[in-house]
C-alpha positions, 0 to 999 in steps of 0.5 A: 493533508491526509496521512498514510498510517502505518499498521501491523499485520493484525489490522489488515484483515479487519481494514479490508474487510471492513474499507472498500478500497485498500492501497497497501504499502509494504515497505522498510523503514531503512530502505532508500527506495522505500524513502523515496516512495514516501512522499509519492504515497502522502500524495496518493493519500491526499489524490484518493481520500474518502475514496481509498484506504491507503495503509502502510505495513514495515516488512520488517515488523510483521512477517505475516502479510508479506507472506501471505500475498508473496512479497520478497521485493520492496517497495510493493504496492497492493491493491485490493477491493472489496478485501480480494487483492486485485493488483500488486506493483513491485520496486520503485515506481513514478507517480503516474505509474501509480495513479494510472495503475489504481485508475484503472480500477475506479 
């Protein structure tokens, strides 16, 4: 089963500079919504493993990234290749909405 590691603002830079395919889920430890997507994202890691990188960022820990990319709402999910973030999904979502929005981008 694949983990979905939580990092910091300083590691983003270098994880999508560095990963082709990055998921990264900006969420708050305290927030139920946010606790509802967690098994949805350890699914999305183990769906896409060796093909993407999915991270996860706690708003309330780092301010930078969430800035940066202009998230005020969580759950967010951004979607980024080749280090340009191509796609962002705000609130709470199914699974298959998920899948179906990073599908379209394989």
């Amino acid at each position: 089963m694949s983990e979905v590691c939580e990092i910091q603002d300083s590691e983003l830079d270098e994880i999508l500079t560095r990963e082709k395919f990055v998921i990264t889920y900006i969420m708050a430890t305290r927030s139920d919504s946010c606790r509802k997507l967690e098994p949805i994202m350890a699914k999305l890691a183990d769906d896409y493993e060796g093909r993407a990188t999915i991270v996860k960022l706690d708003i309330n820990k780092n301010k930078i990234a969430p800035q940066k990319f202009n998230v005020y709402i969580i759950p967010a999910l951004l979607i980024f290749q080749n280090g340009i973030l191509i796609e962002k999904l705000l609130g709470v979502a199914s699974y298959e909405n998920f899948r179906t929005a990073i599908d379209q981008h394989f």
